[in-house]
N, C-alpha and C positions, 0 to 999 in steps of 0.2 A: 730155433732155440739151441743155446749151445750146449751140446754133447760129444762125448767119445766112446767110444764102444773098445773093448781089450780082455784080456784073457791072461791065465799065467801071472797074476799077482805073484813077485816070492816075497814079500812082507806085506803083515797086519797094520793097520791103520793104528796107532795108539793117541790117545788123547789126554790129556792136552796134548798138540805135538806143533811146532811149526818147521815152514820148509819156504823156501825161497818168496819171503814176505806174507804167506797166507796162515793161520793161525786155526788151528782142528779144535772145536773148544768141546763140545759131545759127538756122541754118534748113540742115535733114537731107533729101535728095530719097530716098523709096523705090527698091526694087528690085522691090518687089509681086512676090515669088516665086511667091504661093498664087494668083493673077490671071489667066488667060487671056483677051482679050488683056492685059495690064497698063495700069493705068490711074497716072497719076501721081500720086503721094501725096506731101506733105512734114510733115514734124515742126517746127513751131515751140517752140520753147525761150524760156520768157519766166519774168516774176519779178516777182512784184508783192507787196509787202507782206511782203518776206523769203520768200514760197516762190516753188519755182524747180518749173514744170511745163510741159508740152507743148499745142500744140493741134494740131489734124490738119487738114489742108488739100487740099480734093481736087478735081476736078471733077465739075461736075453737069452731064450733057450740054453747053450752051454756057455755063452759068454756073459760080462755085464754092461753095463750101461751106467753111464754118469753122467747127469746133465743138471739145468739149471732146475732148481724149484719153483714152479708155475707162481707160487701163493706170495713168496720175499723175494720179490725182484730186486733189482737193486742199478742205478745206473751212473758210471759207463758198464754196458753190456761187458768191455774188458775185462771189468775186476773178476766175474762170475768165468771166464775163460782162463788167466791166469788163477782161478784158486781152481780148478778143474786138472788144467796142466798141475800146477802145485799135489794133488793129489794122487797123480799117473806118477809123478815122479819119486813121490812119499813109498806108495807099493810097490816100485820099479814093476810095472807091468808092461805088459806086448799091446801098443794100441793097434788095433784093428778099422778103426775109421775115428775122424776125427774133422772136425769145424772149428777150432777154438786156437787158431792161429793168429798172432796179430800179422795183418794186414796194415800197411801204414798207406792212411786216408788225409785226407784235408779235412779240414776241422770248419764245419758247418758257421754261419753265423748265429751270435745268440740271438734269440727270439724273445728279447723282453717284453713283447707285448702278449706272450704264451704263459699262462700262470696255469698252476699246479693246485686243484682242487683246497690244499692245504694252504696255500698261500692265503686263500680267504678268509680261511679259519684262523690262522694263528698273525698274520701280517698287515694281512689291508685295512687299509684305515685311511679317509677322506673327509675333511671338510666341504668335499663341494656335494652337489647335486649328483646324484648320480641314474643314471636312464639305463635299463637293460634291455637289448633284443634279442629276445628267443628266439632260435632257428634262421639265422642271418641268410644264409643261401651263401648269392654271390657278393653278397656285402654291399650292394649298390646305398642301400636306403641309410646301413650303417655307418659307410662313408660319408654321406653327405649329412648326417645329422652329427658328426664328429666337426667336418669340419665347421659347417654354419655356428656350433657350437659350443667354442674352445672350452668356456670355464665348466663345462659341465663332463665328471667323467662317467663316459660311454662302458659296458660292459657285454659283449657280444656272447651269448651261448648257441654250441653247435657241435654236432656230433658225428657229422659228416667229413673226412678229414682232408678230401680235396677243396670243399670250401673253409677250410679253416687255413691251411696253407697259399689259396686265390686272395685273403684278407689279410696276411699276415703278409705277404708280398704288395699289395697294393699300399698297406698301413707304411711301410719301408720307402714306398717309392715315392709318396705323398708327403711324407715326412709328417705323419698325423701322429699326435703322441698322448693321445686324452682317450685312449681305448684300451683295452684288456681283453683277453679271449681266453674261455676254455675251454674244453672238451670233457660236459657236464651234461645230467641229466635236470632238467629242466625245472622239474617236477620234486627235486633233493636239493637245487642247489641255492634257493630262497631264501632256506631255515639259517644261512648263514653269513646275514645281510641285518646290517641293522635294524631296528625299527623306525619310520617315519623319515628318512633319510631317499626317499627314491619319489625322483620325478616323474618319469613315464616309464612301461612295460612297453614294449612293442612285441606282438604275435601276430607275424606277419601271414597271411597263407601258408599255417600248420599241416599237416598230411593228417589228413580227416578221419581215417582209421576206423572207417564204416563196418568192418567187420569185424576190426578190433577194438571196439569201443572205450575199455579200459586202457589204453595206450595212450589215449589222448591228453594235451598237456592241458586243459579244461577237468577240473573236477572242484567237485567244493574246498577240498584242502586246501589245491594249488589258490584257488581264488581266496580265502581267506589269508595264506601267507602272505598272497601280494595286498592286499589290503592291506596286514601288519606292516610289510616295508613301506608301504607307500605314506609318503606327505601328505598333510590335507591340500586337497583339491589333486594331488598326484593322480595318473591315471592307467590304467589299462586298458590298452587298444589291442583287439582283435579284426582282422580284418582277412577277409575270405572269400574266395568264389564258388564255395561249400554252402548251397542253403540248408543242406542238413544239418550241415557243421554249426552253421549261422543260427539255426532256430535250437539245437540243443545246448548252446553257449548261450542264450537269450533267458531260456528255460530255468538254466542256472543261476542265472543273476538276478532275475525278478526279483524276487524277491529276500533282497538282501539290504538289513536294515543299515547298515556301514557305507552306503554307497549309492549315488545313482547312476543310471544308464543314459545313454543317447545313442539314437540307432540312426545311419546315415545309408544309402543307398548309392551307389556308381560316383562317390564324392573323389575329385579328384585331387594328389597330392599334390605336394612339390617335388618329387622323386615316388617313381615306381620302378617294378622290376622289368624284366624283359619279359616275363610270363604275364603278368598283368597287363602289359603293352598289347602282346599278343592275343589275350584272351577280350580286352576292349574291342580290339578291331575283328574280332569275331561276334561281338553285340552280345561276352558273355555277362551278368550283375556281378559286380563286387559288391560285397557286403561290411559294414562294418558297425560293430559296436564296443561303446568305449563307457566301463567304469569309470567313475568318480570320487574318488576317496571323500568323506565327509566328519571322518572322525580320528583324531591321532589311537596310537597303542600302544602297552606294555611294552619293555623290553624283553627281549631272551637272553639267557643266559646260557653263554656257547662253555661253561669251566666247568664242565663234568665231571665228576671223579667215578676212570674206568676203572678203579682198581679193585681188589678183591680182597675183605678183611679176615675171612675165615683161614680156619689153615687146611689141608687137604689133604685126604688120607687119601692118597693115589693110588694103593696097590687095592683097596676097597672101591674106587669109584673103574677100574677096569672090570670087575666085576657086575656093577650095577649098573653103568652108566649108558642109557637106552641112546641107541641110534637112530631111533624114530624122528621123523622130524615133528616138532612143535610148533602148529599153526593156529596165529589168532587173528583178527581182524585188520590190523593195522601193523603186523610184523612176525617173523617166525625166525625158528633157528635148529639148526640142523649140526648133528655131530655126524663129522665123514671119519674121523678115524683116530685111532687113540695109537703112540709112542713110547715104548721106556725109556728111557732113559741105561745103556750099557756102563754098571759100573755106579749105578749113584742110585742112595737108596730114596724110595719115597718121590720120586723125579718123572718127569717123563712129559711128553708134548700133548694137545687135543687141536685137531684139526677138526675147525668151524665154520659154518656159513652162517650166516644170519642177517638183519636185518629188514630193508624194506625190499615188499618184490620186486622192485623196480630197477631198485642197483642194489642188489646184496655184495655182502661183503665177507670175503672169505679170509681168515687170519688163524692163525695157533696161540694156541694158549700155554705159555711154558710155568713147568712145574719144577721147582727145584727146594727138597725139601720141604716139603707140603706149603711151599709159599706160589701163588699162580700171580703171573705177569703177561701181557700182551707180548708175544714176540718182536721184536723191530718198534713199531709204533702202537700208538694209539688208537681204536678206530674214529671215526671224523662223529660229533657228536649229533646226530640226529637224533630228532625222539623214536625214532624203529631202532636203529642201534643201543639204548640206552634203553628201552625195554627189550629190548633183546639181551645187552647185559645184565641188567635185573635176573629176567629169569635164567642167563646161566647160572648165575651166582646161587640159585635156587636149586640150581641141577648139580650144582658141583655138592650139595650139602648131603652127608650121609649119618 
């Protein structure tokens, strides 16, 4: 992460201020709730090159620290090193270590087949058929169902990032262009698919997660959402050499009136993996069972409104506003730390986590004149995040 460590500041930060293209638009001192003793933290608010992100500023025993904010990344990784240098140079301080040199590198190729969580939400859009496989691996299966099948677009999810780079390099060398890849949780990234639009599910030989049971991408949710995206007669395939795995995926679709099942034993494809290869000529069962979709669905509607109508007595809600986190069945949400705002009244930052357990989401909530806005962006609209908005907006009420 980029940081520099210095000492011997002889000027104050003043803001607004700009200095060699970077723009100081606040400066937010902590409350460091979670800290015994509390140690001083402030949020820098800067903006270089049209984006607008944070650095964090702390002490280091006698010296300080300034590096990037974990929570507003921002990319190229550069801009967050040039507004960092911009800053050392602002307080003419003595750096004492530093990482945030440009180095001049070769410029990677673009990876158009690599999409950004966001891109689903606010961009994609397909007339054709579209197939997703969950947990591709080495991509063997997802290769060959791309290429057998140009008009249909393929959508790989994976969260492993050396097989997400083995697919993105083979997609390159094959010249396959009817695929998409992201680096998504499986189990979140459904709700933002249209409805009745998806041919087949592929879950290939999932990690069984016998001891974690709740991990698994098998639960009623997940199975109802894909049912939502699914066409009729569309399908989910699960296929496995887990007969735990097998019989508690069995368990769960029984009896499910949206759908029927067919159960196949040691059936063999047109393409397998190298693990399945392996475990055949070991005489281990492959299992598989495949829903059926048998009924179209609603649609969903991804146009949220995260915004906040009330207006906010901030210098009242640092007083009341409990750190405990709020947990309910299907989402929770957590205050890590409250900000003033130096210099502006009624103002000030809330650092938040929230959403679902599974991929929570951590974002600030900026207060400027009892008016509150997402910092940077929006969060992606899930229904955990959208009850989780709800009830800040409940918590913010005094």
């Amino acid at each position: 992460m980029p940081h520099i460590t210095f000492n011997n500041p002889k000027k104050e930060l003043l803001v607004p201020s700009e200095l060699d293209g970077t723009k100081f638009n606040f400066l937010a001192k902590s409350y460091n709730f979670t800290q015994k003793p509390r140690v001083p933290e402030y949020k820098i608010c800067v903006e270089r090159e049209n984006k607008e992100f944070l650095l964090t500023l702390k002490n280091k025993d006698e010296d300080f620290i300034l590096k990037a904010d974990k929570v507003t990344r921002v990319t190229p990784v550069q801009l967050v090193k040039d507004s960092i240098n911009s800053y050392i140079n602002l307080v003419d301080a003595k750096v004492l270590f530093s990482n945030t040199q440009n180095f001049s590198q070769k410029l990677k190729p673009t990876k158009s087949y690599l999409k950004d969580i966001n891109y689903f939400v606010n961009e994609f859009n397909t007339n054709k058929e579209i197939q997703i496989e969950i947990g591709f691996g080495s991509g063997r299966h997802l290769l060959y169902q791309a290429k057998n099948n140009p008009d249909v677009q393929f959508i790989g999810l994976e969260i492993h990032t050396p097989s997400i780079e083995q697919l993105l390099k083979q997609l390159e060398i094959q010249n396959i262009e009817n695929v998409l890849v992201v680096n998504y949780d499986a189990r979140l990234f459904m709700e933002f698919i249209k409805s009745n639009q998806v041919g087949k599910i592929f879950v290939h030989f999932p990690v069984p997660w016998d001891k974690k049971p709740h991990r698994r991408i098998y639960s009623n949710a997940f199975i109802n959402e894909a049912l939502r995206v699914l066409k009729l007669d569309g399908t989910l395939e699960l296929r496995t050499d887990s007969r735990k795995y097998f019989d508690y995926c069995v368990g769960l679709l029984t009896n499910l009136s949206k759908g029927k099942i067919v159960i196949d034993i040691n059936k063999d494809l047109e393409v397998s993996s190298k693990y399945e290869d392996r475990w055949k000529r070991q005489g281990k069962n492959i299992y598989d069972v495949v829903l059926r979709c048998n009924q179209l669905d609603k649609e969903l509607n991804l146009n949220y409104d995260f915004s906040f109508d009330q207006t906010i007595d901030y210098e009242q809600i640092i007083k009341t506003l409990s750190t405990k986190a709020v947990v309910k069945d299907d989402f929770f949400i957590h205050i890590e730390d409250l900000f003033t705002i130096e210099n502006e009244e009624n103002s000030g930052l809330i650092q938040v986590t929230f959403g679902s357990f599974d991929r929570p989401l951590s974002k600030y909530v900026l207060i400027k004149d009892g008016k509150a806005s997402y910092f940077q962006d929006l969060p992606l609209p899930t229904s955990a995040n959208i009850k989780a908005h709800n009830q800040l907006k409940e918590m913010l009420k005094v």
